[in-house]
C-alpha positions in Angstrom: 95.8 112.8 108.4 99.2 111.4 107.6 100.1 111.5 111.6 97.3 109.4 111.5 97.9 107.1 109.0 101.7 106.6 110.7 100.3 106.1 114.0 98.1 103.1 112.4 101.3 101.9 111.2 102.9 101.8 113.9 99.9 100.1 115.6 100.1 97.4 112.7 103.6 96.9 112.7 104.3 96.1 116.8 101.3 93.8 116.7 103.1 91.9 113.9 105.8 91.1 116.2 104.4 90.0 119.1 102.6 87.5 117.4 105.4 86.6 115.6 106.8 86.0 118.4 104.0 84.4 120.0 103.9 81.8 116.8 107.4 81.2 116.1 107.8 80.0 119.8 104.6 77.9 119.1 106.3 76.2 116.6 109.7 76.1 118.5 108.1 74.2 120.9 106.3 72.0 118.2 110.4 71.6 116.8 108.3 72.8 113.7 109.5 75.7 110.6 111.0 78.9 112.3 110.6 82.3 111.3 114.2 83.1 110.1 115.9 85.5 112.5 116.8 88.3 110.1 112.6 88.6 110.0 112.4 89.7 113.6 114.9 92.4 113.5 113.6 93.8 110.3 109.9 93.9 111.5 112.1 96.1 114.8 114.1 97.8 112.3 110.3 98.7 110.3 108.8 100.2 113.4 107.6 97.0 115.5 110.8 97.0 117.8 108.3 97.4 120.9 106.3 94.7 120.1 108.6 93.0 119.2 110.4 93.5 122.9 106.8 92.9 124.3 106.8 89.5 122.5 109.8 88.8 123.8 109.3 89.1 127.6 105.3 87.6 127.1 105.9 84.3 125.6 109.8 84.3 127.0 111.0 83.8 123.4 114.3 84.8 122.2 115.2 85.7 125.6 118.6 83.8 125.9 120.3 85.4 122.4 122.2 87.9 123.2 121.4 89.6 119.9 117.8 89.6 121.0 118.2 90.6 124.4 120.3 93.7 123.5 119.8 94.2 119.9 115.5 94.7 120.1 115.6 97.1 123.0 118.6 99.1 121.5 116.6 99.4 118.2 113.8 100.9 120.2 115.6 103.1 122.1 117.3 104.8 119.2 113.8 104.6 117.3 112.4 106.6 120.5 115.3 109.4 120.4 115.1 109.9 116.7 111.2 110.4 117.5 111.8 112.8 120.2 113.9 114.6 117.9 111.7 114.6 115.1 109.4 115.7 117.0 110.9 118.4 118.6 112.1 119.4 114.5 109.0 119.4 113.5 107.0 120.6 116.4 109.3 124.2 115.8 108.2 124.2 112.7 104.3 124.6 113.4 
């Protein structure tokens, strides 16, 4: 049940930032309010790092800041080991 309820999460969370991403390059293009910078890499740091990356490369947003362009994909990348080893923790443990 609680795997469960994480996995919906995690569903939640990445489709946040894709269409974050989607919307805040809406409004860049409108020269309208941005969603602050710090937002994006704490909706990656909360899970949605993957969507987040996804967002990226779909609506070719954020694509020419280095912090984006390295910072997103490392955050999933470590997010993906500390699953595996979670995983493999807690899959010993069964």
């Amino acid at each position: 049940m609680l795997f469960k309820v994480f996995l919906i999460y995690l569903l939640v969370i990445n489709v946040a930032g894709f269409v974050m991403m989607g919307w805040d390059k809406g409004k860049a293009r409108k020269d309208q309010w941005r969603v602050p910078e710090r937002n994006f890499f704490m909706i990656a740091l909360l899970g949605g790092s993957l969507g987040c990356w996804l967002g990226m490369q779909k609506f070719h947003h954020k694509t020419k800041h280095p912090a984006f362009v390295v910072g997103i994909p490392v955050i999933f990348i470590l997010q993906v080991i500390l699953a595996l080893i979670l995983y493999g923790k807690f899959f010993w443990v069964r």
